[in-house]
C-alpha positions as CSV (number, residue, x, y, z in Angstrom):
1,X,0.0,0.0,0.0
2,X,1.3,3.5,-1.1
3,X,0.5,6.6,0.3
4,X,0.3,10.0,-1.6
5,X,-0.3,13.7,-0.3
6,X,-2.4,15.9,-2.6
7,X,-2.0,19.7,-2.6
8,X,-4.1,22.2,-4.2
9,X,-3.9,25.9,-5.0
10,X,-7.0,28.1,-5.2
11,X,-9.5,26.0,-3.3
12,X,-7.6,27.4,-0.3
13,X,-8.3,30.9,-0.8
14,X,-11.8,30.9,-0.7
15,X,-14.0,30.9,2.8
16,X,-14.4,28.2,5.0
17,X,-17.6,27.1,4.0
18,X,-17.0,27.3,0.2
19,X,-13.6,25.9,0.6
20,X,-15.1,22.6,2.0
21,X,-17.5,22.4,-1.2
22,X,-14.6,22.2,-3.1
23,X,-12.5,20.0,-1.8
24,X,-15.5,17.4,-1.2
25,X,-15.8,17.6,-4.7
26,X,-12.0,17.4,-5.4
27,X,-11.8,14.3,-3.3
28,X,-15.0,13.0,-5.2
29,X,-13.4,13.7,-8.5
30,X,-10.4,11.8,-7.6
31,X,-12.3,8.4,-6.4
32,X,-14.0,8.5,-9.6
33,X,-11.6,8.4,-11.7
34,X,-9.7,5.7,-9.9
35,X,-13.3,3.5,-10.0
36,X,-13.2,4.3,-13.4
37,X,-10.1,2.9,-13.8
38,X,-11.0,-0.3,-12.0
39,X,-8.7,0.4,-9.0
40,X,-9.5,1.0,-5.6
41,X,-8.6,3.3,-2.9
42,X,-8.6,5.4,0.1
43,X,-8.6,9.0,0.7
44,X,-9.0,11.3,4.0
45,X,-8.3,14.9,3.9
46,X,-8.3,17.8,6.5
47,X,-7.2,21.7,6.0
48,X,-5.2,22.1,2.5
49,X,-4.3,18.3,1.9
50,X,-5.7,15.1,0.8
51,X,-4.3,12.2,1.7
52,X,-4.7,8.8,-0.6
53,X,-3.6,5.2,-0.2
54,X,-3.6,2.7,-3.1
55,X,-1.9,-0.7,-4.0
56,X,-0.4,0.7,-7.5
57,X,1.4,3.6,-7.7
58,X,2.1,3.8,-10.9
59,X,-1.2,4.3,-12.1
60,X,-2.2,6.8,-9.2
61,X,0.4,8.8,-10.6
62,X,-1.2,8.8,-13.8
63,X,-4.8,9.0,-12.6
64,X,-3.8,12.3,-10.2
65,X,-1.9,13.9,-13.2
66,X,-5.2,14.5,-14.7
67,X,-7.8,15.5,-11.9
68,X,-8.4,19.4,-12.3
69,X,-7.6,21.2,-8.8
70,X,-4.7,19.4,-7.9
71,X,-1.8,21.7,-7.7
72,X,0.8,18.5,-7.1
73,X,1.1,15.5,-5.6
74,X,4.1,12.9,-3.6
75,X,4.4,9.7,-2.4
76,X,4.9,9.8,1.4
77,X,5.9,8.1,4.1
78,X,4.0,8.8,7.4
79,X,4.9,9.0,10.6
80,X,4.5,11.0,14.2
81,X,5.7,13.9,14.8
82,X,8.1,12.9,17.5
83,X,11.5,14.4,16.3
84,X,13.1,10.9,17.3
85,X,10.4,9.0,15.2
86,X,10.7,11.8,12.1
87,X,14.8,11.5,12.2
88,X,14.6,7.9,12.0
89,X,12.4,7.8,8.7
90,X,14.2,10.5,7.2
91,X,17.5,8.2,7.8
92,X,16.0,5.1,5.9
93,X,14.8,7.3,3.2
94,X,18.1,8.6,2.7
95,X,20.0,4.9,2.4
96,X,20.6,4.0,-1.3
97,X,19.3,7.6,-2.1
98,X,22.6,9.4,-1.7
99,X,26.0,8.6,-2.8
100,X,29.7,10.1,-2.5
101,X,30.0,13.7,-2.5
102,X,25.6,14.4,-3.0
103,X,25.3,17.8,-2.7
104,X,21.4,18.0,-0.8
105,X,18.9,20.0,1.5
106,X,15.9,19.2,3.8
107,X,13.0,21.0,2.9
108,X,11.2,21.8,6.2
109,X,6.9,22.8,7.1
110,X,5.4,22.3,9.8
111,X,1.5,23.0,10.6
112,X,0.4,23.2,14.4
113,X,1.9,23.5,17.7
114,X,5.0,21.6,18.5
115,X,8.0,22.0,20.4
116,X,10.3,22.7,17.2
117,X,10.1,25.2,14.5
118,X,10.6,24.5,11.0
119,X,14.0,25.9,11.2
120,X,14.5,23.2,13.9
121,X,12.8,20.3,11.9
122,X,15.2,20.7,8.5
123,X,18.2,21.2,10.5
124,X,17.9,18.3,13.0
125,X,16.6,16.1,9.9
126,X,19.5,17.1,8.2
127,X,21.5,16.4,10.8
128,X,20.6,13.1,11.2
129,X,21.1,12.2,7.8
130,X,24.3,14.1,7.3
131,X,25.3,11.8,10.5
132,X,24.1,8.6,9.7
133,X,25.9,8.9,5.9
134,X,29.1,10.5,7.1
135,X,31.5,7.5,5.3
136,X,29.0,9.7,2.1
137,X,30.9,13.0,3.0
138,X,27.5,14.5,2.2
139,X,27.7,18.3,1.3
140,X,25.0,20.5,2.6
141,X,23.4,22.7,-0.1
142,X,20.5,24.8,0.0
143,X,21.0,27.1,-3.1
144,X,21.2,24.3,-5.7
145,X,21.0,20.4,-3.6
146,X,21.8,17.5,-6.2
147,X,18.8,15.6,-3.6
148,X,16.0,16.9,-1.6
149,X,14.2,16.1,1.3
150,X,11.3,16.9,2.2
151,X,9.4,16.9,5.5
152,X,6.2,18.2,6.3
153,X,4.7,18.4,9.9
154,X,1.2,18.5,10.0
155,X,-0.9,18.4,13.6
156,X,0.8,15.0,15.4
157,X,1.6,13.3,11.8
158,X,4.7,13.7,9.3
159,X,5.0,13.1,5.9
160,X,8.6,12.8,4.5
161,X,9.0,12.6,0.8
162,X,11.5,12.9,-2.5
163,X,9.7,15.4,-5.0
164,X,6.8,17.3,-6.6
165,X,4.4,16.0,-9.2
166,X,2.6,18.8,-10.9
167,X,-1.4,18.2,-11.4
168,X,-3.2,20.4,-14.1
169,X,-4.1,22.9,-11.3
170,X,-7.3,25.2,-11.4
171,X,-10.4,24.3,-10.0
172,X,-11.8,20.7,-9.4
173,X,-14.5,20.0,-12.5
174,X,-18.1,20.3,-12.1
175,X,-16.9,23.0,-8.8
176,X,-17.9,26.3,-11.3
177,X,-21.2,25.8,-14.2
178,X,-22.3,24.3,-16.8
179,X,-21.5,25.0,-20.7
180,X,-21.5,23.5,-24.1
181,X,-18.1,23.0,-26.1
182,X,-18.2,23.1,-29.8
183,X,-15.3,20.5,-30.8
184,X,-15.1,21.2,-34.6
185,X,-11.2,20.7,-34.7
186,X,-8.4,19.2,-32.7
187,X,-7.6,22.6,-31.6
188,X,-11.2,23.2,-30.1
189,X,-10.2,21.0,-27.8
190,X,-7.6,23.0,-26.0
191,X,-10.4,25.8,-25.0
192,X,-12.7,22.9,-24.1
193,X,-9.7,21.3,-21.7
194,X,-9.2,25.1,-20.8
195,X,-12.7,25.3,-19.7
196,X,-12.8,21.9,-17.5
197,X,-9.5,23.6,-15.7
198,X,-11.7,26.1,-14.8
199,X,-14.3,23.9,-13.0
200,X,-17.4,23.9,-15.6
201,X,-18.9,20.9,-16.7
202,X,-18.5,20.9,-20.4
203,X,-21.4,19.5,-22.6
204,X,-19.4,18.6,-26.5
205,X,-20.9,18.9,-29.2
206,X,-18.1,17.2,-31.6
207,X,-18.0,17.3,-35.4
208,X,-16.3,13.6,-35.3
209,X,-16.1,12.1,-31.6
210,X,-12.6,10.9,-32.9
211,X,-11.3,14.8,-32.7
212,X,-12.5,14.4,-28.5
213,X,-11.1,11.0,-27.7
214,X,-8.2,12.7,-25.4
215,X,-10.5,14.2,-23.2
216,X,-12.1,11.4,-21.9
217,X,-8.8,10.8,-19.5
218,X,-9.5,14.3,-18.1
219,X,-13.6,13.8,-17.8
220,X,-14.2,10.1,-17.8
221,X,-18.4,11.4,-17.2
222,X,-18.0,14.1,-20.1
223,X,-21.3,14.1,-21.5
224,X,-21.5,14.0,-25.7
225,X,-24.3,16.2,-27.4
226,X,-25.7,14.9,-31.6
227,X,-26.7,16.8,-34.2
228,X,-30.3,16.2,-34.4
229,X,-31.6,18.8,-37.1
230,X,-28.2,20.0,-38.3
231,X,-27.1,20.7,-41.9
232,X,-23.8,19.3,-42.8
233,X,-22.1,21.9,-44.8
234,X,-22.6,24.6,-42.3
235,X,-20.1,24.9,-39.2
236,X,-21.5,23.7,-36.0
237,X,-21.1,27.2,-34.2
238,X,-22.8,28.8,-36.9
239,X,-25.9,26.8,-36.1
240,X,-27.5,28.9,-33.1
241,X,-30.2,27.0,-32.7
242,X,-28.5,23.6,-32.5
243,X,-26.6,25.3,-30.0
244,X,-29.6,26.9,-27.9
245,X,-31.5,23.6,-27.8
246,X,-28.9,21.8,-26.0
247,X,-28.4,25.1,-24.1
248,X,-31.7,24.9,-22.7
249,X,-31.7,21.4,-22.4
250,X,-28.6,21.1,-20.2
251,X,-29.1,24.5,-18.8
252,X,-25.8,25.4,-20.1
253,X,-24.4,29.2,-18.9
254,X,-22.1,29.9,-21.7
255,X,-20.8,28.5,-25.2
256,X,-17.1,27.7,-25.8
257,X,-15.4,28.4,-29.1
258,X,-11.9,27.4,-30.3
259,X,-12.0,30.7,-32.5
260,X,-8.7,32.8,-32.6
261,X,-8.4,36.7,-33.2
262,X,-8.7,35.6,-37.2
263,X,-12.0,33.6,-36.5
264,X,-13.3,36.4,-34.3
265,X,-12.7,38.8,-37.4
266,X,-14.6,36.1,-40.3
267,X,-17.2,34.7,-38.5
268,X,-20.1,36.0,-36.2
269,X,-22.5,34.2,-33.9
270,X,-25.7,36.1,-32.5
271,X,-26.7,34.2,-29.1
272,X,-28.3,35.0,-26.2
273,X,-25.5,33.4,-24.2
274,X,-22.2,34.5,-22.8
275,X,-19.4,33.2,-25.8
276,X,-15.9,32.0,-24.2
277,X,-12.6,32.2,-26.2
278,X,-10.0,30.5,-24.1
279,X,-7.2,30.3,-26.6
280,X,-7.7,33.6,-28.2
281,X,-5.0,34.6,-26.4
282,X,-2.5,31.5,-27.1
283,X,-0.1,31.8,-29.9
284,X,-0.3,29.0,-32.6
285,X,3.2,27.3,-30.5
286,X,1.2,27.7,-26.9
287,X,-1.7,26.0,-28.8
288,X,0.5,23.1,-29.9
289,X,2.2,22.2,-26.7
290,X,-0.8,22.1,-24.7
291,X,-2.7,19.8,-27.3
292,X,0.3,17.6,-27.3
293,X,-0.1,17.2,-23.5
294,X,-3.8,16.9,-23.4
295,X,-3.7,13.8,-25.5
296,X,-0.7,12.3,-24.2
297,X,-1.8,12.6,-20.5
């Protein structure tokens, strides 16, 4: 069994009671896609973490990669927050991690009232291990450290880990409303993705369902609209009421268009909803990367 801390960013500045809305949801986003997935775990959370156990870390890595809200993520080892108890960990963590010469740092938190600071925790931790490796001849280095440590003290637990794995950030999905995506392209797809970031369910309407398959590992309940009544050889966003009739159906907010500054200047569309550009601000490079790692996530 594996254990991984979750961080996130923005849910933390809003109030309490808000705050608690969106982490519920966070947490319920993340079990989701790991039933979806056919694996099982466990998650707990309390003020600015969640905390998940799991028998395969490899795919929790790839599952928590793609949940919207998560900042980052680490494998962690647990343990009191007894100096004595934290030292020890740190120690075993450190054997077969460092070798002659490693240049490294402890990276130090702590959240709660203890009987050490954080300035206490990463230098007794780093003493420890500096100790316990001296045949090593470790070199302390907080400027530029070949390894880091990292312990974070939270209430009466620890969590010691190696390293950061960035999540796609923003806001956990279905947190913000509801709105329907026109996919018409595999660029479309970025603003759609940009708009999921966000937090708002997203409703596709795809030309081909092809063009959306990579989204499905970001939104395994994304819901597909058809094209009931809709002429071929016109553009789906230049169909408004296509667009309105699943607008009212879903009770969609807004309308999300792939268009650039180019598309803005051809084409018009006249419809009593709010109209959302994500990319219009993305150069054709920016546009590229990020469609390269939506569809290899």
């Amino acid at each position: 069994m594996v254990q991984f801390l979750i961080r996130y960013g923005e849910i933390g500045l809003k109030s309490k009671a808000v705050r608690e809305r969106f982490q519920r949801i966070l947490v319920n986003n993340i079990q989701n896609h790991f039933m979806k997935m056919g694996l099982e775990c466990r998650t707990t959370s309390d003020y600015g973490r969640v905390y998940l156990w799991t028998e395969n870390a490899e795919d929790a890595r790839t599952i928590l990669r793609r949940v919207f809200g998560i900042v980052s993520f680490s494998e962690v080892v647990e343990t009191t927050s007894d100096m004595e108890d934290i030292k020890k960990v740190a120690i075993g963590i450190s054997k077969g991690l460092l070798s002659k010469g490693t240049h490294f740092a402890v990276r130090a938190r702590r959240t709660g009232e203890h009987d050490f600071t954080s300035v206490d925790l990463g230098r007794d931790v780093g003493s420890a291990i500096y100790l316990a490796n001296e045949e090593l001849e470790l070199k302390v280095n907080l400027t530029k450290p070949e390894v880091e440590v990292f312990v974070e003290t939270r209430q009466n637990k620890t969590y010691l880990f190696i390293g950061k794995t960035p999540g796609p950030g923003g806001m956990p999905l279905g947190s913000q409303g509801r709105v329907i995506g026109i996919a018409e392209n595999r660029r479309d797809i970025v603003s759609i993705w940009l708009m999921m970031k966000r937090g708002c369910r997203v409703f596709v309407l795809p030309k081909d369902e092809s063009i959306i398959d990579s989204l499905w590992a970001w939104d395994p309940d994304m819901k597909l609209l058809d094209f009931e009544n809709h002429t071929p050889d016109i553009p789906i966003s230049q169909n408004p009421e296509l667009i309105m009739t699943w607008a009212r159906r879903k009770k969609a907010e807004g309308l999300v268009l792939g268009w650039d500054l180019k598309d803005l200047d051809e084409n018009k569309l006249d419809i009593p909803l709010p109209i959302f550009h994500p990319r219009i601000g993305l150069s054709d490079q920016e546009v590229l990367d990020m469609l390269e790692m939506i569809e290899k996530a």
